[in-house]
C-alpha positions as CSV (number, residue, x, y, z in Angstrom):
1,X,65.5,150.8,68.9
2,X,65.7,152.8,66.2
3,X,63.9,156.2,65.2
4,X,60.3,156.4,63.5
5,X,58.6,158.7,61.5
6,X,55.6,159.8,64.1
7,X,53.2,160.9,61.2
8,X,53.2,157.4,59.5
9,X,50.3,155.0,60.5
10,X,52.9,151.8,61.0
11,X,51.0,149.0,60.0
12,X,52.0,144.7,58.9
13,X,52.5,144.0,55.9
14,X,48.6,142.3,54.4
15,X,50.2,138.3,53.8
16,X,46.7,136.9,52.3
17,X,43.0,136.6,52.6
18,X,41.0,134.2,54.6
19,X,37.8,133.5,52.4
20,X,34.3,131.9,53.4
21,X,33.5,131.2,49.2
22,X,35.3,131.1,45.6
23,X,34.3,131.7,42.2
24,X,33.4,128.4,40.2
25,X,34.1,130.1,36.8
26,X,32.3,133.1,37.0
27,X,29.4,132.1,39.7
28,X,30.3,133.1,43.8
29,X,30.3,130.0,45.8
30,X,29.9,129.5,49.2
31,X,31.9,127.0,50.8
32,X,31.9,125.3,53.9
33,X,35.8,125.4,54.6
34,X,38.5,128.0,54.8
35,X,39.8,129.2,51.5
36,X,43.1,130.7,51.6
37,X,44.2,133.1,48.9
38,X,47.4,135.2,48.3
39,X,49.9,136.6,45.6
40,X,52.7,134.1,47.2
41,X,52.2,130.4,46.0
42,X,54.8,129.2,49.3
43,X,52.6,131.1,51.8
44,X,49.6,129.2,50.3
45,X,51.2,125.9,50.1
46,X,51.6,126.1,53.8
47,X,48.8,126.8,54.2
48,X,47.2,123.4,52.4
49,X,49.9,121.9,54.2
50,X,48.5,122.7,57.9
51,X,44.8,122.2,56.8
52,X,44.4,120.6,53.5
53,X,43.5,121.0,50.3
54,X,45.3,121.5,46.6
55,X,47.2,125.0,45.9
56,X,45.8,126.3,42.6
57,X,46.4,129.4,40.1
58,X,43.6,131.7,40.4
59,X,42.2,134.7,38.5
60,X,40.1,137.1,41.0
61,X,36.8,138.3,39.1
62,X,37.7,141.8,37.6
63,X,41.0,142.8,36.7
64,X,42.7,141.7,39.5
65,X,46.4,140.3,39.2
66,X,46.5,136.4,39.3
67,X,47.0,134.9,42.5
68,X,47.4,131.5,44.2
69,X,44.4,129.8,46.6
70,X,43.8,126.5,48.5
71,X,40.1,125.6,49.5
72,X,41.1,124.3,53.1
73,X,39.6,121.4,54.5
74,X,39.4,123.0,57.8
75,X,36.1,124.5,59.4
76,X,38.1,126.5,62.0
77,X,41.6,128.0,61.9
78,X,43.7,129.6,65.0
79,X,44.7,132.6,65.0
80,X,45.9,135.8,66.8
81,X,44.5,139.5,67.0
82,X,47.3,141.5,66.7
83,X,47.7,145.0,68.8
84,X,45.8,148.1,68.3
85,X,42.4,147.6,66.7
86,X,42.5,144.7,64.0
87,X,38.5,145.8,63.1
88,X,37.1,147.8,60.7
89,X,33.4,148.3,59.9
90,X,31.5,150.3,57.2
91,X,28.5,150.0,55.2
92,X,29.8,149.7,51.7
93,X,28.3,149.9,48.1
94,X,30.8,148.5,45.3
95,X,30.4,148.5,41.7
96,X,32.8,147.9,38.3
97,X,34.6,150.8,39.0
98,X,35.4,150.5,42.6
99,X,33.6,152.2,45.8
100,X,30.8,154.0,45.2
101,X,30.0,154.3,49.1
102,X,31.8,154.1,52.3
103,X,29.4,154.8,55.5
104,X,29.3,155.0,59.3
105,X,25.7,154.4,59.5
106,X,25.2,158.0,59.9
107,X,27.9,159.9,57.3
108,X,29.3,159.0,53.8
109,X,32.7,159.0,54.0
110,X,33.6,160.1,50.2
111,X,31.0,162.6,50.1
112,X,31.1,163.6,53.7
113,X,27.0,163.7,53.6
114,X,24.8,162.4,55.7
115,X,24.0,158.3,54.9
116,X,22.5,158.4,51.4
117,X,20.8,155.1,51.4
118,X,18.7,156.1,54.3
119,X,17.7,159.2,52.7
120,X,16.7,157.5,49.6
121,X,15.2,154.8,50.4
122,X,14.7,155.2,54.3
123,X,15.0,153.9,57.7
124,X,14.6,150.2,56.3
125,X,17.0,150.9,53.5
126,X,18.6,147.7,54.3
127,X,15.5,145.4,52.8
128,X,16.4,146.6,49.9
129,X,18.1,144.2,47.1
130,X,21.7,144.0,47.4
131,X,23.9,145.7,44.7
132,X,21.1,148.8,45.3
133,X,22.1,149.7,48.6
134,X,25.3,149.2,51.0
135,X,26.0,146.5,52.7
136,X,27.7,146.2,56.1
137,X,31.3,144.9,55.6
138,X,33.8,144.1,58.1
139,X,37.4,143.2,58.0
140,X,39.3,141.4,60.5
141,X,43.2,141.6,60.7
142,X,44.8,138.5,62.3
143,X,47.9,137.0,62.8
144,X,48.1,132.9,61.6
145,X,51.6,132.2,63.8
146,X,52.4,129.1,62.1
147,X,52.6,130.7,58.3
148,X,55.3,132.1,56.9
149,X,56.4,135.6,56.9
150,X,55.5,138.2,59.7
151,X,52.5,140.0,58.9
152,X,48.5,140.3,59.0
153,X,45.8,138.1,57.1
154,X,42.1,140.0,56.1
155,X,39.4,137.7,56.8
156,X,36.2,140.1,55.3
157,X,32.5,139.2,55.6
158,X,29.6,141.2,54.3
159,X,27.3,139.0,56.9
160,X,24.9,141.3,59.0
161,X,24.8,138.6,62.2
162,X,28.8,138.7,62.3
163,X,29.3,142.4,61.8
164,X,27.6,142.6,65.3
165,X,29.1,139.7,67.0
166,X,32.6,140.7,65.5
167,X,32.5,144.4,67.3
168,X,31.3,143.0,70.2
169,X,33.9,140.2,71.0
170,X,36.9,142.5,69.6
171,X,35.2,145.7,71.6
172,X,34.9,143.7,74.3
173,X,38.9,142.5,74.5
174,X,39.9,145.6,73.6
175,X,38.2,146.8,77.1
176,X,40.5,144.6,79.1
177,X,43.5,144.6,77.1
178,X,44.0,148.4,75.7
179,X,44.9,147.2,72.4
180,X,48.0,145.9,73.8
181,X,49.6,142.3,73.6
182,X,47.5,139.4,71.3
183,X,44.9,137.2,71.6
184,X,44.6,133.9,70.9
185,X,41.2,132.8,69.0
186,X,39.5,130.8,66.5
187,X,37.9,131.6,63.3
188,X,35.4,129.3,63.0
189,X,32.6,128.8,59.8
190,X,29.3,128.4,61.6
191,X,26.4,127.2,59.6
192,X,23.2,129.0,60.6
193,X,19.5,129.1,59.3
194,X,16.7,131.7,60.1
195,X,13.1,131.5,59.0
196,X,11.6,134.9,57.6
197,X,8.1,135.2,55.7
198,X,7.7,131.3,55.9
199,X,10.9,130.5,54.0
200,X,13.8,129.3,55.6
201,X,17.5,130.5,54.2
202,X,20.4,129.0,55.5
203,X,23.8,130.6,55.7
204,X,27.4,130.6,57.1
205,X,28.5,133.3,59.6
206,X,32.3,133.1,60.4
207,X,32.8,133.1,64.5
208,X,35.3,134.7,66.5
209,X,35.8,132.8,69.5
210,X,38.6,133.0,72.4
211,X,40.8,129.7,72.2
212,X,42.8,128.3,75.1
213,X,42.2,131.3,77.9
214,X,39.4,132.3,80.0
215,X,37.3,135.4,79.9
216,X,39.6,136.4,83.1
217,X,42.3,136.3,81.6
218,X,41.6,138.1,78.2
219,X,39.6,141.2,80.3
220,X,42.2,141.2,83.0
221,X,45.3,143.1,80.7
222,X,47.1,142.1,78.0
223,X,48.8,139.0,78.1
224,X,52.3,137.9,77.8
225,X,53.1,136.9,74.0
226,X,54.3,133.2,75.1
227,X,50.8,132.5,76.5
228,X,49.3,133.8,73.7
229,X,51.2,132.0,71.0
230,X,51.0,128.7,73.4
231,X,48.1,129.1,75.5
232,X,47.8,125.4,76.4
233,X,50.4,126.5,78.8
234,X,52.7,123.1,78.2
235,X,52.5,120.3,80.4
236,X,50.6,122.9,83.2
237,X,48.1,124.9,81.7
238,X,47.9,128.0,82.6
239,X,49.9,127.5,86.2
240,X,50.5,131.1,85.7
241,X,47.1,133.0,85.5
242,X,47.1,136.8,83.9
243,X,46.1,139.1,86.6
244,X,46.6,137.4,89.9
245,X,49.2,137.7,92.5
246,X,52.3,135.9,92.8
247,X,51.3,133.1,95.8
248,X,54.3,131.8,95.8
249,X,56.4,134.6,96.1
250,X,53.8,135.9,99.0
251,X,54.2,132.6,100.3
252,X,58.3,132.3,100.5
253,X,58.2,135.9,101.9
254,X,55.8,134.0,104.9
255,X,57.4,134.5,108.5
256,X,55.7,131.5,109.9
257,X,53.4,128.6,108.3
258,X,50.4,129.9,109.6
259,X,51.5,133.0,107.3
260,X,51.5,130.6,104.2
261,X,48.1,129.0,105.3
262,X,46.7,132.7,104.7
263,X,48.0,132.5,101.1
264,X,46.5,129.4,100.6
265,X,43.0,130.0,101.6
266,X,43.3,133.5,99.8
267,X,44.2,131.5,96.4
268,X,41.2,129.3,97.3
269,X,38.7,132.1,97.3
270,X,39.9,133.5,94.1
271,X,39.6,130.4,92.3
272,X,43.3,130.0,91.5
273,X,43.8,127.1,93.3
274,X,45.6,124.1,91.7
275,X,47.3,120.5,92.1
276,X,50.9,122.3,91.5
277,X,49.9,125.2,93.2
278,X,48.9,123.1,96.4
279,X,51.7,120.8,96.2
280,X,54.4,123.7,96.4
281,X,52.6,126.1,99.2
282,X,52.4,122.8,101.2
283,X,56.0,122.4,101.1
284,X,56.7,126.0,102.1
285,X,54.4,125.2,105.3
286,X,56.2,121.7,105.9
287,X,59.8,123.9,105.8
288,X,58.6,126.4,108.1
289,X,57.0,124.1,110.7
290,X,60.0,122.0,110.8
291,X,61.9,125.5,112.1
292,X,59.5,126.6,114.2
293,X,59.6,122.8,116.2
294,X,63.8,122.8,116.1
295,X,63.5,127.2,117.4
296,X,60.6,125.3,120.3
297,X,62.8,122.6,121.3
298,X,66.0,124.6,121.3
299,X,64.1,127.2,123.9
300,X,63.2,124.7,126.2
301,X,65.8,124.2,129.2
302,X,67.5,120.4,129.6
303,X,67.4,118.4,132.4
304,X,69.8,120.6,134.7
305,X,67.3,123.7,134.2
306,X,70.0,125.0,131.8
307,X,69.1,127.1,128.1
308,X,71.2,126.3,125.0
309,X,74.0,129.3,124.8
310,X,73.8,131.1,121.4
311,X,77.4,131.6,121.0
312,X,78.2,135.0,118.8
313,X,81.6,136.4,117.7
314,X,82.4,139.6,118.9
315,X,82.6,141.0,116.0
316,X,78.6,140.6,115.9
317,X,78.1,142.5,119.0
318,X,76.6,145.7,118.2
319,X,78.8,149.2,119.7
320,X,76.9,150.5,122.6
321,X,79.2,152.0,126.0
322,X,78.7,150.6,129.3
323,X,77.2,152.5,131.9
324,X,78.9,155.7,133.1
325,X,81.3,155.5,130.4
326,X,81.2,158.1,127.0
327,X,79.5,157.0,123.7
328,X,81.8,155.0,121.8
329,X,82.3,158.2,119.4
330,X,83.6,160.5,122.2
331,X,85.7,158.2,123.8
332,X,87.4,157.6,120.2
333,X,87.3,161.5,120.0
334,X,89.9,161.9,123.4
């Protein structure tokens, strides 16, 4: 591998955005499926390949440069979280001319004061209309492993419900895994409803959900980029399990088959137990068995009261002097 520059924040390439609405003219919409948007019209079209839809032109509201979307048929897409930390969180105020406001929750980050909407309007700054105050706004960087191209995807939502549920699945891999190896998961568009002041508002909030492994197995390290790119495992799903010891190889390293009965009822009490699993230590125990009955019946004497001789060359004979006579060193000393 070649050399880096250690100052640079290396970082993929941004491919596309995954949206949760689209502008009918000039109006927002919401919509109920993925909408997929990016400056390349081939990375698009596979995307309307793999989940539907009709790739458009498309003119982003302001002066953005013209770009190419697909409103998706799909509800829910797979995905990856890359390595390091693919979140980032801010309450943000936007406006014609760009960011106005870029907050922690407790400092401004352009102005490096302490949150102004709190200090204008106060501890329930966030009642107030939107456009007036910031808003919380959290982008997710994923991987989609069957698009084109290597790089990341930004999937951003300004929804309060998944700026907490976001930080606290990601936080919560990122506690097993150290920010190393990717995670499989599913961006999902869940359609919620609360009731508030006797009027009920429904809404979308967009889910981030493990796909294909176990809790285990995402808090247990980080996992090996096959399983996460395929983690129905093939034709065995997960046989291999992130985290747990290597019974077979215990089990092969087993002097006797009582040995091997150990590993089996210590993969039983971990849970780790399967068919395969069962069927291969139970073969182990057959093989070792089988030569523990032919070492028993060798040992016994025949009918004259006789043992089977072991017959061994002389070349196998260890060195060691008969009695009275030097050690084999001094005698080749004289």
């Amino acid at each position: 591998m070649g050399s880096r520059i250690l100052t640079l924040q290396r970082q993929a390439r941004e491919l596309g955005r995954l949206r949760t609405g689209y502008t009918d003219g000039k109006r927002p919409v919401r919509s109920r499926t993925w909408v997929v948007s990016s400056h390349a019209e081939h990375y698009v079209q596979a995307a309307a390949d793999a989940w539907g839809g009709t790739v458009e032109e498309w003119q982003p509201l302001g002066n953005g440069a013209p770009q190419y979307r697909v409103i998706t048929e799909a509800e829910s897409i797979d995905a990856l979280l890359p390595s390091g930390d693919p979140l980032s969180q801010y309450n943000e105020l936007w406006s014609g001319g760009g960011c106005q406001r870029r907050c922690d929750g407790q400092t401004e980050q352009l102005t490096r004061q302490p949150c102004l909407c709190a200090r204008q309007f106060g501890e329930e700054w966030y009642l107030q209309p939107k456009g007036r105050v910031c808003s919380a706004t959290s982008r997710l960087a994923v991987v989609l492993p069957d698009m084109p191209d290597v790089g990341t995807w930004r999937c951003e939502t300004h929804s309060f419900y998944a700026a907490n549920e976001w930080s606290g699945t990601v936080d919560m891999v990122l506690s097993g895994t150290g920010g190393k190896g990717m995670v499989p998961v599913a961006l999902r568009i869940e359609p919620r409803q609360r009731v508030a002041n006797g009027q009920t508002k429904k809404f979308p909030v967009v889910v981030v959900e493990i796909r294909g492994i176990t809790p285990r197995q995402a808090l247990t390290g980080p996992l090996p980029t096959a399983l996460a790119l395929d983690p129905s495992g093939g034709p065995e799903p997960l046989a291999i399990e992130v985290g747990r010891p290597d019974y077979l190889a215990l089990a092969e390293g087993a002097l006797t088959s009582d040995d091997v009965g150990d590993v089996y009822r210590r993969a039983h009490a971990a849970g780790h137990l399967n068919d395969s699993l069962i069927a291969k230590l139970t073969a182990i125990a057959d093989r070792l068995k089988a030569e523990e009955a032919h070492l028993a019946k060798s040992a016994e004497p025949d009918e004259d009261g006789t043992y089977e001789a072991e017959v061994v060359e002389d070349s196998e004979w260890p060195a060691v002097a008969r009695p009275g006579s030097a050690p084999p060193e001094v005698r080749d000393a004289r």
